[in-house]
C-alpha positions in Angstrom: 28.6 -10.8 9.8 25.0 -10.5 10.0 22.6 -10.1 7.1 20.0 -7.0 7.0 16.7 -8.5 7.6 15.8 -7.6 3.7 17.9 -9.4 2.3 17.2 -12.5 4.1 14.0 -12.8 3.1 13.3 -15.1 -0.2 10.7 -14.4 -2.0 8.5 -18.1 -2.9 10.5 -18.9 -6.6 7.5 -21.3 -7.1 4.6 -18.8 -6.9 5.9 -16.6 -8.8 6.7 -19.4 -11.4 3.0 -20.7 -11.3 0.4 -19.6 -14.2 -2.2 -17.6 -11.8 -6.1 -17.0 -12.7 -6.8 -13.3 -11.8 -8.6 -15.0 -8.7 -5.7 -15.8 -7.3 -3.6 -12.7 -7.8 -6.6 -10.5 -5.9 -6.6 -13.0 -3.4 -2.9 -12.0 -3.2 -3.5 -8.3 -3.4 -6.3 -9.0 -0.8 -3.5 -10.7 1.5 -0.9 -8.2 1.4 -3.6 -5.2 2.7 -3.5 -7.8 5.7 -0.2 -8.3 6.1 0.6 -4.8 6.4 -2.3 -4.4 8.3 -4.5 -1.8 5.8 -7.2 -4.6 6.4 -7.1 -5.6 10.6 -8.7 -8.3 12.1 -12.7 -7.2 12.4 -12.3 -5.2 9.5 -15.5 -4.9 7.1 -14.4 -5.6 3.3 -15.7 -2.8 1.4 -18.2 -4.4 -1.4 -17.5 -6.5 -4.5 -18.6 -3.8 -6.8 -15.9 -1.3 -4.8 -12.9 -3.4 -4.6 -13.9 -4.4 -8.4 -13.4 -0.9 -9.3 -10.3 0.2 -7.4 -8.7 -3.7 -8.4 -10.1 -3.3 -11.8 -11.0 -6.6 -12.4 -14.8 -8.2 -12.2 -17.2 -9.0 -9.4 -16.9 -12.2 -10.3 -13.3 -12.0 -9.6 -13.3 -10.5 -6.1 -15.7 -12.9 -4.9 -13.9 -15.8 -6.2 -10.2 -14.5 -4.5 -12.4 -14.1 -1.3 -14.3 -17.2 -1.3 -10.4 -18.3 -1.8 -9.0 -16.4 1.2 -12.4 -17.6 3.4 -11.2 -21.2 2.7 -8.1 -20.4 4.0 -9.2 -19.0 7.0 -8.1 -15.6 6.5 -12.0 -14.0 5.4 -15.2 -14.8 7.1 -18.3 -14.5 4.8 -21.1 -14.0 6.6 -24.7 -13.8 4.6 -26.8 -10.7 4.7 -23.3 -8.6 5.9 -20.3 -7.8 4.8 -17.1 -10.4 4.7 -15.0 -9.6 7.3 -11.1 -10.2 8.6 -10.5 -12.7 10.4 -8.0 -12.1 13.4 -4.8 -14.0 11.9 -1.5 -13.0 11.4 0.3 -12.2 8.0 3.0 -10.3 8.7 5.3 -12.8 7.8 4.2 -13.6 4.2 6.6 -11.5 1.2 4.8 -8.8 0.3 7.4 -8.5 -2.9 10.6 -9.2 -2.0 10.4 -9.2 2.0 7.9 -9.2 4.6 6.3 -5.9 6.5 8.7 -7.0 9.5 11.5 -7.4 7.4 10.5 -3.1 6.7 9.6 -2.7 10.2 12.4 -3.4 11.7 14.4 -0.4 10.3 13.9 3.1 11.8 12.3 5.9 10.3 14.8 8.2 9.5 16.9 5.1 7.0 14.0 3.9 5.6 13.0 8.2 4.6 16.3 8.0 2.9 16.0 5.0 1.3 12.6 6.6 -0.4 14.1 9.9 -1.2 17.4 7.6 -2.9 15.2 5.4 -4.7 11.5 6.2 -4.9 12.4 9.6 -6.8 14.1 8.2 -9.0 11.7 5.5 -10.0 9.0 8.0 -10.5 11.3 10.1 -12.4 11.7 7.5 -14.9 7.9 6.2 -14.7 7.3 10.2 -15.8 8.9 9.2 -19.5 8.2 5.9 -19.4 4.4 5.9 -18.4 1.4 4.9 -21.1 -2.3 6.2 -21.2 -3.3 3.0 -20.2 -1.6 3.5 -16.7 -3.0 7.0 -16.7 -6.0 6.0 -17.4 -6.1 3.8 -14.3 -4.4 6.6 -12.1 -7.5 8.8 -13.5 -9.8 6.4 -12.1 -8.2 5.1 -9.0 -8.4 9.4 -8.4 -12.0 9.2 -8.9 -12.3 6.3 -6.9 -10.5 8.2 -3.8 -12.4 11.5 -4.3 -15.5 9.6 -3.9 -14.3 7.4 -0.9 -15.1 10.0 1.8 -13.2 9.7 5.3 -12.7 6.1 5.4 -8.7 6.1 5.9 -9.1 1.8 5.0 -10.9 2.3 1.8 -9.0 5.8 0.7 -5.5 3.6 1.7 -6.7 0.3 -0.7 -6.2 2.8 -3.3 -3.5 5.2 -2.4 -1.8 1.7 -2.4 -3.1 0.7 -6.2 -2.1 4.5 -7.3 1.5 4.2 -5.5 1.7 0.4 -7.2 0.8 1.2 -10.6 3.2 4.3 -10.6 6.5 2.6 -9.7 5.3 -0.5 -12.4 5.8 2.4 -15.0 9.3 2.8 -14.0 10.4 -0.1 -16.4 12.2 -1.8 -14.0 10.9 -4.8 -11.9 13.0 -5.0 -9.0 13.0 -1.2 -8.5 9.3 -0.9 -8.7 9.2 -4.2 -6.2 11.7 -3.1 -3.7 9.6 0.9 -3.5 6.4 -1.0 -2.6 7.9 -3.0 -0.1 9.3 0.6 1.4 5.7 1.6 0.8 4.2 -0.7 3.4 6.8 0.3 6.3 4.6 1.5 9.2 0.9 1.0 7.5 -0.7 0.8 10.8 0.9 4.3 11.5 -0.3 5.4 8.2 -3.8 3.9 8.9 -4.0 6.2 11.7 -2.5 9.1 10.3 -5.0 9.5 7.3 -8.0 8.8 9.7 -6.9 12.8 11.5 -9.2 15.2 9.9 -8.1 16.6 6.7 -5.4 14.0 6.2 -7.3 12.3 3.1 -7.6 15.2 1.4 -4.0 17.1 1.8 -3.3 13.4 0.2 -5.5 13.7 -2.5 -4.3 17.0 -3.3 -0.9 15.3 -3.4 -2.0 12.3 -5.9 -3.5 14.8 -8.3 -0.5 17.2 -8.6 1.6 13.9 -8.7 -1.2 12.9 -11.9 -0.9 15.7 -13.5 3.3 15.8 -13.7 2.8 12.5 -14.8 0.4 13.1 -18.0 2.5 15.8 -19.1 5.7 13.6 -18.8 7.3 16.0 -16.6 10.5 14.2 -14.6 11.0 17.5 -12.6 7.6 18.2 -11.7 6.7 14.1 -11.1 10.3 14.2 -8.6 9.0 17.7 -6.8 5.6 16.5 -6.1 6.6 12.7 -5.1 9.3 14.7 -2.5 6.8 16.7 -1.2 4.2 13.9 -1.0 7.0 11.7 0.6 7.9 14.5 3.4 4.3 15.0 4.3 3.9 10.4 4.8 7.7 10.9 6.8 6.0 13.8 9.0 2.6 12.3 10.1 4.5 9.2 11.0 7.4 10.7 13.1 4.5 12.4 15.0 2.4 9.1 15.5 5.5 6.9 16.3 6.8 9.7 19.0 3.6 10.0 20.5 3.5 6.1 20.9 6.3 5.9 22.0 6.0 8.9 24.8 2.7 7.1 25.7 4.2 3.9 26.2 7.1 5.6 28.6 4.6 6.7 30.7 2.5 3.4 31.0 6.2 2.6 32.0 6.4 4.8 34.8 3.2 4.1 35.7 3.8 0.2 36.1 
């Protein structure tokens, strides 16, 4: 019988095992926005001082994780400009515990499902689980989208941090692991979605109704907005992936 593509996918014991400097997990964070293709080869890193705030960690720390990633290939610094992606692909690395085309394989519709099973319920218990410290960070991760303007890349790095830090609260590991992986299914589609005018702010609209539940502990209100937030991500991306693939039906016919 064959095995789901998820569940083949092991993720690197070792790594996880190893003691990590905060350079090296940003250089991780860094390399899963490429994997799942937030970041796209060409891509202008927004600034150290920027990436230190959403990241919350120091300058220091950002340049050090991409100084890592430019030895690797993956980053090219260039003096007097921003760093920028290189064109490489890291779709295969485990974002948690599989890769974005271990997600991407799956159609829209199961992996919806999989997010109303799951996701809700992870959010539900983050609602009574979560501390101020988390709040505190979803306060300023808020502040750091309201200020981001259009830029779908920059408002996405921390719609993913927000996301991230809410399923953490859950209290339990593997759930809040296996919802971000779920998360990343489709990021180029979402990419493109939140770059259509007013997308960044209906989303906005949807993080701080989804803060608000979550600093009055409120499990209902936390499930209610997550479900609508959910339905409006499930929406854009039915839209995008049927236009692709009427457009690619016609190159067809065309050919």
């Amino acid at each position: 019988m064959d095995e789901s593509p998820i569940l083949t996918e092991v993720p690197n014991i070792a790594r996880s095992l190893a003691r990590r400097t905060a350079r090296d997990v940003i250089a991780e964070k860094l390399m899963v926005l490429i994997a799942t293709n937030m970041l796209r080869p060409g891509d202008e890193l927004p600034g150290e001082r920027e990436l230190a705030n959403v990241l919350h960690v120091s300058r220091e720390t950002v340049r050090g994780a991409i100084q890592t990633l430019a030895g690797q290939g993956i980053i090219e610094i260039s003096h007097g400009s921003r760093s920028r992606v290189c064109k490489v692909d890291l779709s295969h690395i485990t974002v948690t515990i599989a890769s974005p085309n271990a997600i991407d394989s799956y159609d829209l519709e199961s992996v919806h499902a999989a997010r109303l099973h799951i996701e809700l319920k992870v959010v539900g218990d983050a609602a009574e689980r979560i501390d101020e410290a988390t709040l505190a960070k979803l306060q300023a991760l808020l502040e750091a989208q309201r200020l981001g303007g259009d830029d779908a890349m920059r408002f996405l790095i921390c719609d993913r941090e927000f996301h991230v830090a809410i399923y953490r609260a859950c209290g339990n590991p593997l759930l809040a692991a296996f919802v971000t992986d779920l998360y990343t299914y489709m990021m180029h589609y979402r990419r493109n979605a939140m770059s259509k005018p007013g997308a960044i702010e209906a989303s906005y609209s949807d993080h701080l109704s989804i803060f608000e539940a979550l600093a009055r502990h409120d499990r209902e209100a936390v499930v209610a907005a997550f479900e609508h937030h959910l339905t409006r991500i499930y929406e854009t991306t039915r839209i995008l992936l049927a236009t692709d693939k009427a457009a690619q039906a016609s190159e067809h016919e065309e050919i």
